[in-house]
Every structure is written in C-alpha cells, then in structure tokens.
ROLO-624866 format. One line per field, with one value per atom (N, C-alpha, C): residue number from 1; atom name; z, x, y. Coordinates in nm, 3 decimals, m for minus. Layout:
residues N
resi = (NUM; ...);
name = (CA; ...);
z = (Z; ...);
x = (X; ...);
y = (Y; ...);
This chain:
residues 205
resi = (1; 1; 1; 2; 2; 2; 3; 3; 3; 4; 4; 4; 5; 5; 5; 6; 6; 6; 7; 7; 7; 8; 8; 8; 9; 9; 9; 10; 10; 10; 11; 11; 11; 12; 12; 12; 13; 13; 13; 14; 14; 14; 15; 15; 15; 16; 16; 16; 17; 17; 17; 18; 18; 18; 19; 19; 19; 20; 20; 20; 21; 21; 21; 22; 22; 22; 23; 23; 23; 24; 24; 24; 25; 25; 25; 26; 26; 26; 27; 27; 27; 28; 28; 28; 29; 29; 29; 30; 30; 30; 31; 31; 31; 32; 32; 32; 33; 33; 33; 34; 34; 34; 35; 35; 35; 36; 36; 36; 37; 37; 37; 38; 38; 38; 39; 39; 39; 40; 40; 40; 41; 41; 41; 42; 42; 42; 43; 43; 43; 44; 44; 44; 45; 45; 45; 46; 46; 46; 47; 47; 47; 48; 48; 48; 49; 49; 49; 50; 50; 50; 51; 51; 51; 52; 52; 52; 53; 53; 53; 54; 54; 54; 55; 55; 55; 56; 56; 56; 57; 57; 57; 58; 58; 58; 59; 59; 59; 60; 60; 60; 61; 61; 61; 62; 62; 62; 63; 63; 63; 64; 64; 64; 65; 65; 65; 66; 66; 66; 67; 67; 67; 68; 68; 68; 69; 69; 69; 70; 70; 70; 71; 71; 71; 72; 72; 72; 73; 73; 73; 74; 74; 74; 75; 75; 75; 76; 76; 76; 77; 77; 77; 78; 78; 78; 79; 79; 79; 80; 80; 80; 81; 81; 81; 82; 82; 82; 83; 83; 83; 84; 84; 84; 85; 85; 85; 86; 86; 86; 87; 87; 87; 88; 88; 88; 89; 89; 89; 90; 90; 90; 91; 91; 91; 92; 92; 92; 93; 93; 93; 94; 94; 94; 95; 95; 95; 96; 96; 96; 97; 97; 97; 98; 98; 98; 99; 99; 99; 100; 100; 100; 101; 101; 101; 102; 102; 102; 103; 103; 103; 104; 104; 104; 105; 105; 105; 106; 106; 106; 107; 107; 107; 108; 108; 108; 109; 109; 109; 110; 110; 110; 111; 111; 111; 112; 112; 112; 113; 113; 113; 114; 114; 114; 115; 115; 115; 116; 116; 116; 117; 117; 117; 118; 118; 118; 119; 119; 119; 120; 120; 120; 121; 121; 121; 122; 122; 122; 123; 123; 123; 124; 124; 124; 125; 125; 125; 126; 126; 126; 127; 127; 127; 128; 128; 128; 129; 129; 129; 130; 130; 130; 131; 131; 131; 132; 132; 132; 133; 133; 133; 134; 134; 134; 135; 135; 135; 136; 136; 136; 137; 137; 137; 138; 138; 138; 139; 139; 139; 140; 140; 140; 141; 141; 141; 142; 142; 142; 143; 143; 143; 144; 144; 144; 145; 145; 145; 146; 146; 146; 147; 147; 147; 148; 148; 148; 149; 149; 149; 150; 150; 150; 151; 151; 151; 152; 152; 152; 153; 153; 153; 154; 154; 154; 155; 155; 155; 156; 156; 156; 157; 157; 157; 158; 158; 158; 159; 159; 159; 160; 160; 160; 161; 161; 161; 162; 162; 162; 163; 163; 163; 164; 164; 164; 165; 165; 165; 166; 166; 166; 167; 167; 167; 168; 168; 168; 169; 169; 169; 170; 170; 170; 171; 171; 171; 172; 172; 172; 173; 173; 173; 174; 174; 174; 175; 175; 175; 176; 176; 176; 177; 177; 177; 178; 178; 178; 179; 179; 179; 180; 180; 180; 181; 181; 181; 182; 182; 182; 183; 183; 183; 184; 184; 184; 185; 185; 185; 186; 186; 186; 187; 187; 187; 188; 188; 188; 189; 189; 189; 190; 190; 190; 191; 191; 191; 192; 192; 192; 193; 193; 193; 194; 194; 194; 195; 195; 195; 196; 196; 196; 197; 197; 197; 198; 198; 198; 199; 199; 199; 200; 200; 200; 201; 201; 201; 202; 202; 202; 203; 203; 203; 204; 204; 204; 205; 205; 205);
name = (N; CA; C; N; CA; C; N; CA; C; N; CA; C; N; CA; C; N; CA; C; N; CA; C; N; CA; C; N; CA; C; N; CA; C; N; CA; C; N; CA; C; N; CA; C; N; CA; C; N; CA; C; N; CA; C; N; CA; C; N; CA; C; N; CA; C; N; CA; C; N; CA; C; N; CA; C; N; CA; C; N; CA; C; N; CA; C; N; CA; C; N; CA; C; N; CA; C; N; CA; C; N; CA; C; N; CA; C; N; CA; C; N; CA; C; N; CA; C; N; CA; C; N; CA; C; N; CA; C; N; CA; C; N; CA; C; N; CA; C; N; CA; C; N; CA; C; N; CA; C; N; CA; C; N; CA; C; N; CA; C; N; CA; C; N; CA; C; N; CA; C; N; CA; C; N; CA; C; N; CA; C; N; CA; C; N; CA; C; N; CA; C; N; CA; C; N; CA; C; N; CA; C; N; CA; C; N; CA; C; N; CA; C; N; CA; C; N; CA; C; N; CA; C; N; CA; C; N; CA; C; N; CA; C; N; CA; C; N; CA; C; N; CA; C; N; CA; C; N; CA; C; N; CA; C; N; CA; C; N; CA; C; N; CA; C; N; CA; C; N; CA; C; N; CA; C; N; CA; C; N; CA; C; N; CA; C; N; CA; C; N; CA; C; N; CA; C; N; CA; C; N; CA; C; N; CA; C; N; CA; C; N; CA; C; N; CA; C; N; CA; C; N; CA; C; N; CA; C; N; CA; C; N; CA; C; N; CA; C; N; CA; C; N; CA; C; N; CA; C; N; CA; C; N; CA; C; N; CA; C; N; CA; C; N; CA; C; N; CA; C; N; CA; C; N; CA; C; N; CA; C; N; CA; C; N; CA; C; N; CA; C; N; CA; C; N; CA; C; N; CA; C; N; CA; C; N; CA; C; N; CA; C; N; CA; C; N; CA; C; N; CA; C; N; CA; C; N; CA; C; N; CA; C; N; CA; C; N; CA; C; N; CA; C; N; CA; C; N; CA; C; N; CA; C; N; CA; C; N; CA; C; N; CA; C; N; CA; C; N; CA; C; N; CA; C; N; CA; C; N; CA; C; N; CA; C; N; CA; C; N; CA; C; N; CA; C; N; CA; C; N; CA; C; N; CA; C; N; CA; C; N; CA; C; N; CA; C; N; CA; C; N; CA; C; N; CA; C; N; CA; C; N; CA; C; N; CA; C; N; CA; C; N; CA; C; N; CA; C; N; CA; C; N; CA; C; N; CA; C; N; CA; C; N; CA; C; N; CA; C; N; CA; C; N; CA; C; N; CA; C; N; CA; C; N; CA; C; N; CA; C; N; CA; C; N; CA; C; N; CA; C; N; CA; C; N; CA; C; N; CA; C; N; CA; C; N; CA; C; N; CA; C; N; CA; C; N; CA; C; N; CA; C; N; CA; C; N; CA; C; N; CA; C; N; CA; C; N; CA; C; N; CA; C; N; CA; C; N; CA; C; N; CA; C; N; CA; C; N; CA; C; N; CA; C; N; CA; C; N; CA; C; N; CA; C; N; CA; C; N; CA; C; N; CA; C; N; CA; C; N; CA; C; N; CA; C; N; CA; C; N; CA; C; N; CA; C);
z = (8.825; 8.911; 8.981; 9.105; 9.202; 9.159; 9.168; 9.169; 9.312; 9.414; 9.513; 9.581; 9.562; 9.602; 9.724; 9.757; 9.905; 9.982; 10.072; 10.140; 10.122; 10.131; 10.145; 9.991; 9.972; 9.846; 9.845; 9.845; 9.873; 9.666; 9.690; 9.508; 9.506; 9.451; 9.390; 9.287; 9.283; 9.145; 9.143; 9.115; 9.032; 9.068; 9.000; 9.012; 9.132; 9.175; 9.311; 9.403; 9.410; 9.525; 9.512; 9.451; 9.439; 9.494; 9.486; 9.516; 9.626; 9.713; 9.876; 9.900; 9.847; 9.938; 9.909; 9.748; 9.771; 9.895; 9.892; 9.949; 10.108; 10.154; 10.298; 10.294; 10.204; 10.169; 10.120; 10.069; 9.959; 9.853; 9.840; 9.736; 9.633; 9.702; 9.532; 9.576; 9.449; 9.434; 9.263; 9.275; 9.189; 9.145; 9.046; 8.997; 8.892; 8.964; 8.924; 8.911; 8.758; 8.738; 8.640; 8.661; 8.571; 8.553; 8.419; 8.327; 8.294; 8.234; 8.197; 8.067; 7.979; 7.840; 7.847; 7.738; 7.703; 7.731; 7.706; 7.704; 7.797; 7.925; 8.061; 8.136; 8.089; 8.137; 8.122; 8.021; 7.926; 8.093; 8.056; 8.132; 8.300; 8.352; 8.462; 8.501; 8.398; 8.381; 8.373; 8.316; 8.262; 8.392; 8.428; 8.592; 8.675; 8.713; 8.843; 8.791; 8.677; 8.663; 8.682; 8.629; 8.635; 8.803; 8.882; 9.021; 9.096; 9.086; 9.127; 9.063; 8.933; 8.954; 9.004; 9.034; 9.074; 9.187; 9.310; 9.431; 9.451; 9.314; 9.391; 9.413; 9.361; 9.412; 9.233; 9.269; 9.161; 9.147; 9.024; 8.970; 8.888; 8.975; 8.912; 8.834; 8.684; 8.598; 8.597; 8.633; 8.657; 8.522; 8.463; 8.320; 8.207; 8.240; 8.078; 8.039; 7.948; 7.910; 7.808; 7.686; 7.511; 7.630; 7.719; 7.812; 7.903; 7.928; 7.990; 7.914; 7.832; 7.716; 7.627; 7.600; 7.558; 7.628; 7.752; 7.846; 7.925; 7.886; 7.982; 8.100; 8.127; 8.255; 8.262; 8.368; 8.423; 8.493; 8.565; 8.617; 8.555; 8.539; 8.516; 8.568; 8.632; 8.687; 8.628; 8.617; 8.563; 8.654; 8.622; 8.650; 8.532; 8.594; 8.549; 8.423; 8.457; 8.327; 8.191; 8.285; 8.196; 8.076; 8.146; 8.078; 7.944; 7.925; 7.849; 7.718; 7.743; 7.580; 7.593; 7.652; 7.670; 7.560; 7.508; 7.407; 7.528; 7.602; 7.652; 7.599; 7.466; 7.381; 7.434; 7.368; 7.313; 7.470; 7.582; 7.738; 7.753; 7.744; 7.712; 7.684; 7.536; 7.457; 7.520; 7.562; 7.647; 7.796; 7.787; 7.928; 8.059; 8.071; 8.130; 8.233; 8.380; 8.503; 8.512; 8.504; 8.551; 8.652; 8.684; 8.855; 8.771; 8.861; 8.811; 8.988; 8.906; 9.065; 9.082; 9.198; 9.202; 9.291; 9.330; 9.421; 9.407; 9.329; 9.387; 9.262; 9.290; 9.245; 9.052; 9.035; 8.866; 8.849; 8.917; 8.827; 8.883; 8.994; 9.028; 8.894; 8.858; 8.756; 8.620; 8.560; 8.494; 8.520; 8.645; 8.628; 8.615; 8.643; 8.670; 8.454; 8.425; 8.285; 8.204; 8.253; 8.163; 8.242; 8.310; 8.413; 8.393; 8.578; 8.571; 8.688; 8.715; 8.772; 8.943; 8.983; 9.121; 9.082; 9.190; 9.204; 9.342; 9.305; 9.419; 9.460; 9.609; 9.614; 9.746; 9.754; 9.806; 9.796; 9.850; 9.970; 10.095; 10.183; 10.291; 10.413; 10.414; 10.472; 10.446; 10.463; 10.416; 10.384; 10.242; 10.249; 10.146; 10.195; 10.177; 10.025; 9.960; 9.787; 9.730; 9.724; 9.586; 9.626; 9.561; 9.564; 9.568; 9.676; 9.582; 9.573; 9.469; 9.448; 9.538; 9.610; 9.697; 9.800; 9.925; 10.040; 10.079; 10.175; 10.246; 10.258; 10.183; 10.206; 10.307; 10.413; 10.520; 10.552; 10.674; 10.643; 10.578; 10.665; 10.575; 10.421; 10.339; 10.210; 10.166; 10.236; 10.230; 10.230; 10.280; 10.319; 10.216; 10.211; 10.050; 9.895; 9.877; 9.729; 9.771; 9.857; 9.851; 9.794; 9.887; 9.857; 9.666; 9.702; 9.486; 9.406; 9.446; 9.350; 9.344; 9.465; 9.450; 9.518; 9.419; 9.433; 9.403; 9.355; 9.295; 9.432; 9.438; 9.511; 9.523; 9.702; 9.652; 9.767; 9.676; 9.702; 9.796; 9.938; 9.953; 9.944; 9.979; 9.947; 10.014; 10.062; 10.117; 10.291; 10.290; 10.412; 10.511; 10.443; 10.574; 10.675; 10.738; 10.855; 10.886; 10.934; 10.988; 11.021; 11.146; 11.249; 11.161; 11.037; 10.936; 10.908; 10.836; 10.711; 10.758; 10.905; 10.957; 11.005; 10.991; 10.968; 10.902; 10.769; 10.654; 10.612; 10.641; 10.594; 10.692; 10.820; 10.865; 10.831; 10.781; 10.724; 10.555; 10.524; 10.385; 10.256; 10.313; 10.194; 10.198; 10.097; 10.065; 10.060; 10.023; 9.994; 10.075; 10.094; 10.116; 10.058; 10.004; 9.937; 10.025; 10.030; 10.101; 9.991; 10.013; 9.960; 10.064; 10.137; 10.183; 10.353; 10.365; 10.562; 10.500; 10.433; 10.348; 10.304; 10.191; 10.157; 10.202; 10.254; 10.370; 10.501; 10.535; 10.707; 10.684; 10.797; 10.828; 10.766; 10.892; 10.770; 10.717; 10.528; 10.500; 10.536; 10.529; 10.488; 10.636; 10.751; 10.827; 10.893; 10.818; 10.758; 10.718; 10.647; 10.513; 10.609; 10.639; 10.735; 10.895; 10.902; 11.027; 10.962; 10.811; 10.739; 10.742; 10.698; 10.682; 10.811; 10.911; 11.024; 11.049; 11.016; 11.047; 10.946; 10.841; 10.749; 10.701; 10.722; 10.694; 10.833; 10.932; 11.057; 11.047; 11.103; 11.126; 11.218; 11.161; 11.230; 11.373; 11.451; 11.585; 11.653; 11.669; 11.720; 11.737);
x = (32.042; 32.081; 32.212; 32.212; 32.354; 32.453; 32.540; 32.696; 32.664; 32.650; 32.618; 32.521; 32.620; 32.555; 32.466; 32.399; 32.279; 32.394; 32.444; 32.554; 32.496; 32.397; 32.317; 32.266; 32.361; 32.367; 32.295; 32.207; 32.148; 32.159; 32.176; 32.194; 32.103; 32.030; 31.928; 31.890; 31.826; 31.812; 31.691; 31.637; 31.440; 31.408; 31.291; 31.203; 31.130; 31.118; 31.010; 31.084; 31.192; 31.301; 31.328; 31.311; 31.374; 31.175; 31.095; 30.960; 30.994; 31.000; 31.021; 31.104; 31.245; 31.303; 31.302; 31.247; 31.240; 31.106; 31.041; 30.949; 30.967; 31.078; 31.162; 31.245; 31.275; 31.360; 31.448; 31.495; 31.623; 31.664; 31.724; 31.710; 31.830; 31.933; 32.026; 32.022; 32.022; 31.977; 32.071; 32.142; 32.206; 32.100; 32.067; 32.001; 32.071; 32.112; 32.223; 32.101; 32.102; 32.031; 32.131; 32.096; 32.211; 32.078; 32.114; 32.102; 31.938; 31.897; 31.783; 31.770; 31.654; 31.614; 31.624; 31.661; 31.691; 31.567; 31.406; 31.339; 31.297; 31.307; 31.231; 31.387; 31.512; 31.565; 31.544; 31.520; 31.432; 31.339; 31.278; 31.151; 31.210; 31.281; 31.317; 31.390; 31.459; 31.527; 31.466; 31.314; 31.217; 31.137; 31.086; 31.039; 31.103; 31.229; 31.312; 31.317; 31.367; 31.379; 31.258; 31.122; 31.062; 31.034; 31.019; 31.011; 31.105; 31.196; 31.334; 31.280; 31.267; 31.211; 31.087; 30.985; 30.900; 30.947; 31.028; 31.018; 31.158; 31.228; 31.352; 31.447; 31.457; 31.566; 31.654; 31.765; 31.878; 31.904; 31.891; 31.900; 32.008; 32.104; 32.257; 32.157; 32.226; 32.224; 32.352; 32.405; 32.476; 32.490; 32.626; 32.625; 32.589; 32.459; 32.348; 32.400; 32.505; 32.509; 32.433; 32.417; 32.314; 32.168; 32.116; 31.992; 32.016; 32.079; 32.105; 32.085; 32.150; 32.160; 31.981; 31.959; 31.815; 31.690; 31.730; 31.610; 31.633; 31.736; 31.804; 31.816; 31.868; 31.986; 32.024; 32.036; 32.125; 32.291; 32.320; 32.369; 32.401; 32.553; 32.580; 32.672; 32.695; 32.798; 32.876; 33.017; 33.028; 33.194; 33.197; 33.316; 33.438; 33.524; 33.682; 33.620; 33.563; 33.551; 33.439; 33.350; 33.268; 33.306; 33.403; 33.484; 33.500; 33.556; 33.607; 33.538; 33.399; 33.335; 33.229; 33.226; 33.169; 33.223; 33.103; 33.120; 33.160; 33.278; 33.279; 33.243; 33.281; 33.223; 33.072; 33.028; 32.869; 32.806; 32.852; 32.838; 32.818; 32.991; 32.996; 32.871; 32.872; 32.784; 32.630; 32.564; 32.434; 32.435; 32.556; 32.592; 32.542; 32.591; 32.572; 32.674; 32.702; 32.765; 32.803; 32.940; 32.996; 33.029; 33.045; 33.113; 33.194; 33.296; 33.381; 33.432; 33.389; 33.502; 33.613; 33.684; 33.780; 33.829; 33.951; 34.034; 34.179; 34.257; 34.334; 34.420; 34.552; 34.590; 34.604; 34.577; 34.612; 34.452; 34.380; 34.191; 34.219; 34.248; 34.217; 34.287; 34.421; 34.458; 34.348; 34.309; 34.210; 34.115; 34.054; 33.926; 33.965; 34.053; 34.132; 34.110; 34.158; 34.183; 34.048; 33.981; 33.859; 33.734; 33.778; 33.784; 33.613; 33.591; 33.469; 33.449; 33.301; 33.213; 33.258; 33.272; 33.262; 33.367; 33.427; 33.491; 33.476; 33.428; 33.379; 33.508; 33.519; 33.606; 33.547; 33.603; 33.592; 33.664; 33.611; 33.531; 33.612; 33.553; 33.589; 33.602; 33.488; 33.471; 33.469; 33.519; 33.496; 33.300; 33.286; 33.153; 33.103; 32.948; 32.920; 32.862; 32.858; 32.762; 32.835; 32.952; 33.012; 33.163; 33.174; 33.355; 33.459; 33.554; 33.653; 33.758; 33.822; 33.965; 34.031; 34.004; 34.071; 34.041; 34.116; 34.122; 34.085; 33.976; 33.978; 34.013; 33.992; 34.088; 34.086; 33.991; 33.966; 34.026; 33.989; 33.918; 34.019; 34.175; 34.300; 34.318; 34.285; 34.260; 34.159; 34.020; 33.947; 33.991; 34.119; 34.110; 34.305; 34.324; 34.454; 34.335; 34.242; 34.156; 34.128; 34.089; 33.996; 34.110; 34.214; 34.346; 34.391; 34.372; 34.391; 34.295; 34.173; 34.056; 34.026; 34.073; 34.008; 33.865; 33.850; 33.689; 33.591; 33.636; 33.511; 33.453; 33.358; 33.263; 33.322; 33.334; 33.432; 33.298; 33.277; 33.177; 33.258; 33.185; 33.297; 33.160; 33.193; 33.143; 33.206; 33.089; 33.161; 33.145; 33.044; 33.045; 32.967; 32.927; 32.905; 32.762; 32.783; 32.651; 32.649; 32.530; 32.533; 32.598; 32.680; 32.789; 32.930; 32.979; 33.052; 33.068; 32.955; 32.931; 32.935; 32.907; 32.954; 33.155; 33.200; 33.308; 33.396; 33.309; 33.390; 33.380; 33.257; 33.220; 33.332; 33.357; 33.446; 33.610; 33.628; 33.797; 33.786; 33.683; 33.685; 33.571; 33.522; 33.419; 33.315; 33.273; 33.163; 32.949; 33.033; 32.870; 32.914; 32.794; 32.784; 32.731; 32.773; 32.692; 32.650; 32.531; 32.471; 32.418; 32.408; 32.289; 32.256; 32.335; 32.263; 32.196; 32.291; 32.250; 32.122; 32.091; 31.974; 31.869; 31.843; 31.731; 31.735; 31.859; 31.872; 31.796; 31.715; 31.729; 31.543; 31.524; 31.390; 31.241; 31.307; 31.228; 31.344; 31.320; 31.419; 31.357; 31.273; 31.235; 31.291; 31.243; 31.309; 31.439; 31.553; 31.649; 31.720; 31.657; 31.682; 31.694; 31.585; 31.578; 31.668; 31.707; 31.841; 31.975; 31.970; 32.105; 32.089; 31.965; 31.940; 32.001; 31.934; 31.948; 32.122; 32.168; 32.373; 32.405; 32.365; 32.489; 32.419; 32.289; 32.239; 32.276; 32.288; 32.279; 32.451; 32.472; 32.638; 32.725; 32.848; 32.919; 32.979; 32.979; 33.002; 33.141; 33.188; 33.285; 33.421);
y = (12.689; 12.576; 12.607; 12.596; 12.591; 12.545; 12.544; 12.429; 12.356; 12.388; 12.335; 12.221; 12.130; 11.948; 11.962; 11.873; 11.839; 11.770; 11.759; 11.654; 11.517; 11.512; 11.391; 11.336; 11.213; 11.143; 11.021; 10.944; 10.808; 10.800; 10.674; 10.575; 10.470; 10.498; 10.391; 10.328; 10.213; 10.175; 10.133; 10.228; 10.225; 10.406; 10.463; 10.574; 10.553; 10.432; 10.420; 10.448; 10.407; 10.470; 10.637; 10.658; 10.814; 10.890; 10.822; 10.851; 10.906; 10.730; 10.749; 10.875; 10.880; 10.952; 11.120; 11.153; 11.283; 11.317; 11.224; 11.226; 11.286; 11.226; 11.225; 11.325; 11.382; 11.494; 11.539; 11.362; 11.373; 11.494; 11.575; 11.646; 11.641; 11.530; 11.505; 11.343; 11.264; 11.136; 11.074; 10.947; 10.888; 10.752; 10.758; 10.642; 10.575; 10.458; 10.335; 10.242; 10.166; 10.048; 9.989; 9.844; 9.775; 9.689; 9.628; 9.506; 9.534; 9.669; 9.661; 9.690; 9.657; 9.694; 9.844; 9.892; 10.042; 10.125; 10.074; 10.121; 10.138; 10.013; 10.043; 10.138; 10.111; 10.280; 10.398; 10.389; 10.523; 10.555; 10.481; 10.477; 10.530; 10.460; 10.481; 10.648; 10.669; 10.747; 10.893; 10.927; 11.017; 11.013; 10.946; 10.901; 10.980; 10.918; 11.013; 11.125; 11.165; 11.304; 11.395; 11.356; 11.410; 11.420; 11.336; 11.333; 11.448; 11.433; 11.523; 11.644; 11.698; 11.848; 11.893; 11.800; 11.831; 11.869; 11.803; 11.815; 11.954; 11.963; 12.094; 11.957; 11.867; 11.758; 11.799; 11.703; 11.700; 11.564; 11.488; 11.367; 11.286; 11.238; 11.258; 11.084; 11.067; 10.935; 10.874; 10.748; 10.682; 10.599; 10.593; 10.567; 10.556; 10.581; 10.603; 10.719; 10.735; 10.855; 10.931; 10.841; 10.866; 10.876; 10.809; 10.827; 10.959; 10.998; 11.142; 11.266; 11.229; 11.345; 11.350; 11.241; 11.222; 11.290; 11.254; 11.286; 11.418; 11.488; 11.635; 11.618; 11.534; 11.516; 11.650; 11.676; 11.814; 11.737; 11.593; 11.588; 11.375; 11.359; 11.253; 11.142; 11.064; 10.971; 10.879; 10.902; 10.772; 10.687; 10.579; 10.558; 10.497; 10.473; 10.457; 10.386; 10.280; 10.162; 10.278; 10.307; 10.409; 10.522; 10.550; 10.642; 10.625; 10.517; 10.448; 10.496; 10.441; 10.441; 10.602; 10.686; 10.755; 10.879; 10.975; 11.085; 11.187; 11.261; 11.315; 11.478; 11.511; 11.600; 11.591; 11.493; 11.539; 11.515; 11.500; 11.531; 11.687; 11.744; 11.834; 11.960; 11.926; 11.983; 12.031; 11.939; 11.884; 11.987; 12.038; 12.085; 12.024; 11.897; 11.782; 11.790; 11.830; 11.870; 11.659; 11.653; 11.517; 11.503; 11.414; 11.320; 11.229; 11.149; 11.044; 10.997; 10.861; 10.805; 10.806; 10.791; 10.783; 10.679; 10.559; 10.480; 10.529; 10.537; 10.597; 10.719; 10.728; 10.818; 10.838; 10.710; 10.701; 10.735; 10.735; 10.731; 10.872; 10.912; 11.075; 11.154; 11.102; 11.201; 11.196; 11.090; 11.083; 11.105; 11.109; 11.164; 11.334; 11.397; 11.551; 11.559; 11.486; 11.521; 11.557; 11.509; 11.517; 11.664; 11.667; 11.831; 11.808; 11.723; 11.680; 11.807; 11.742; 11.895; 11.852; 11.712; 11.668; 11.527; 11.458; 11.336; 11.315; 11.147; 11.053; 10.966; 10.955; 10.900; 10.749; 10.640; 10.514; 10.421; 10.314; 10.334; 10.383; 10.448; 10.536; 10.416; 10.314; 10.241; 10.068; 9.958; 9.826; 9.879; 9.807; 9.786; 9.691; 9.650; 9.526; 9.506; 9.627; 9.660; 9.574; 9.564; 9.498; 9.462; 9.351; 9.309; 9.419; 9.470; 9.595; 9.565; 9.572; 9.592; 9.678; 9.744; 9.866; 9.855; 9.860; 9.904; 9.987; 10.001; 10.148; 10.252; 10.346; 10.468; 10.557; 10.526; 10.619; 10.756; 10.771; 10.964; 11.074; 11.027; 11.104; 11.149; 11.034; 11.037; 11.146; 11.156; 11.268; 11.402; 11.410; 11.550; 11.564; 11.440; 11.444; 11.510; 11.406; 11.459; 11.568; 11.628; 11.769; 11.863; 11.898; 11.937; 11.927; 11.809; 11.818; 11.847; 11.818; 11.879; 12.000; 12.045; 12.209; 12.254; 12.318; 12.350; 12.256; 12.160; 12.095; 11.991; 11.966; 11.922; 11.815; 11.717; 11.609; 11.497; 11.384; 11.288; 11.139; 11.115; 11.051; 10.867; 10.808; 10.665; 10.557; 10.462; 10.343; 10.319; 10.235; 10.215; 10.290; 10.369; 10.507; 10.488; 10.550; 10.546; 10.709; 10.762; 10.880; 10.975; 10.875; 10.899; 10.910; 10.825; 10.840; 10.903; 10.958; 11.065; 11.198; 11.215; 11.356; 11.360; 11.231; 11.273; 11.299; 11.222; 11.281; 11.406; 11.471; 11.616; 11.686; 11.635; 11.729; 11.669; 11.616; 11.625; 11.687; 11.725; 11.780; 11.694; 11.610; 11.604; 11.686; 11.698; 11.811; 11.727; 11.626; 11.506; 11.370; 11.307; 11.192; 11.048; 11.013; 10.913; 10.764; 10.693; 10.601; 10.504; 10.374; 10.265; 10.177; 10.106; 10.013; 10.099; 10.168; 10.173; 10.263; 10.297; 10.377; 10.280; 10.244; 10.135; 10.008; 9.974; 9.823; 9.857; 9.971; 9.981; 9.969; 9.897; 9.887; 9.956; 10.073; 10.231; 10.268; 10.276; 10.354; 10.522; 10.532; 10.710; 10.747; 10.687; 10.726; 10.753; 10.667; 10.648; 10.753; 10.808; 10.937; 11.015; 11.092; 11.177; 11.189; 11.075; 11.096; 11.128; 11.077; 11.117; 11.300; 11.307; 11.441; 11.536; 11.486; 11.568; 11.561; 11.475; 11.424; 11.511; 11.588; 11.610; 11.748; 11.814; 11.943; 12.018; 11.984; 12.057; 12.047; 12.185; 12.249; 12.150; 12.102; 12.066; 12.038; 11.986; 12.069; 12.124; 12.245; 12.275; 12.193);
C-alpha cells in the first residue's frame, strides 16, 4: 500500500454511499456514522471495506477504533475529543495509518505528539455540516500546517467546492476532503467525478 492519499476525500455515512462513489471513482473515502448499534457498524464498517478493496479504493474509519482494528482497517480518523479515550498502542500495534484533526495550534501540537500518519485541518471555508467553534482558517493557514507537518499528508476541510479545493492543493494541501457539495448535489456521482477532474488533473501554471 502507498503512503500516498487520492486528493479527492468525500465522508460519508453508510456502505451505500461509498457504493456510489467508488463506483464514480472515488478511491479514498472516510466513513463517519454516528449513533448506531455496534453491530449494524460492524456491519457498515465490513461493507465499505470490503467495497473499497474490491475497487483499489482506501477506506479511512472515523472513530470506531476497537471496529477498525476488528475488521483490518488499513486507515483510521479521529479527532481532538476522540483522542481522548482511544488505545493509541493497540492502533499502533494493528498497524493502523492515523489522521487527526486539527483547528488550531494547541490540537496541531497534539495531534504532532501522537505522530499520526496525516492531519486534517478546518474548516478552510464557513461551512454548513455542523456548529464550529472556529473560524475559518483559510488558505494561508494551509500552507503555515504543511510547513509544520512535514511530510505527512496534510487534509484540508470545510466548505470546499471544486474551484476551492484546487486552491488549496495549490497553497500546500495534499487532499481534499468534501460532504455536502458531494452527496448534497443533485447528481452526486456526477459530482464526484468533477471533483475528480479539479484535483487529479495538474495544477495550472
């Protein structure tokens, strides 16, 4: 397996979504589900994965960690609050490649401490998913984390559209992450595939 992310990040929450879009061409995909019985995560969780290797895609798990490790996750997400109760050892161990979010400079040093594989940073843009405590960090900030992370793959989030997301790749993010302008848009698959074409095709001059 690569070290090397797809730019193109879409986050979902179900196996039927990750259908559609490996389908369209997704080939790295975050499956975020909240408030379900352990078993239909299980479930969800064995689903995408199995989907994602079938197709050559990469299946990041979004806080299930004991469900990651269970089901051989190659790839895991978590954030600040996550952290918290998480076996970072027995992660570790599993050789389980992490992400961690990041807002600002006190979570970047912590997520730095626990010497994850990638750090996400947001939102880039006001956006409409969820309440934030944080302000915008727009595109400057992109190209401050890269500078401190290094090598590691740097995920940016929040807001983004196409036209966005090719500018964050050019001040220094490496991925893109999407939910709503993605499974909110009419056609999503078609959707996918214009992200695709914005962030696989070379930069322009």
């Amino acid at each position: 397996m690569t070290d090397r992310l797809d730019p193109f990040y879409p986050v979902v929450d179900s196996a039927a979504w990750v259908r559609r879009l490996v389908g369209a061409g997704a080939r790295l995909i975050q499956l975020r589900i909240k408030q379900k019985p352990e078993e239909a995560l299980r479930g969800e969780i064995r689903e995408a994965l199995a989907l994602c290797r079938a197709a050559g895609a990469t299946l990041v798990v979004n806080d299930y960690w004991e469900l990651a490790i269970d089901e051989g996750a190659d790839f895991l997400h978590l954030g600040q609050e996550d952290l918290d109760g998480a076996d970072l050892k027995a992660i570790r161990a599993a050789g389980i490649r992490l992400g961690v979010s990041t807002h600002d400079h006190a979570e970047l040093d912590r997520a730095l401490s626990v010497d994850p594989h990638h750090v996400a940073l947001g939102p880039i843009w006001p956006t409409i998913l969820k309440q934030m405590p944080f302000a915008p960090q727009g595109l400057e900030r992109i190209g401050e984390w890269k500078r401190l992370i290094g090598d590691r793959p740097l995920v940016a989030i929040g807001g983004l559209t196409p036209e966005r997301a090719r500018l964050c790749l050019q001040n220094g993010a490496d991925v893109v992450a999407v939910v709503n302008d993605v499974l909110g848009a009419p056609d999503p698959e078609e959707r996918a595939r214009e992200w695709i074409a914005a962030t696989r095709s070379p930069a322009p001059a």
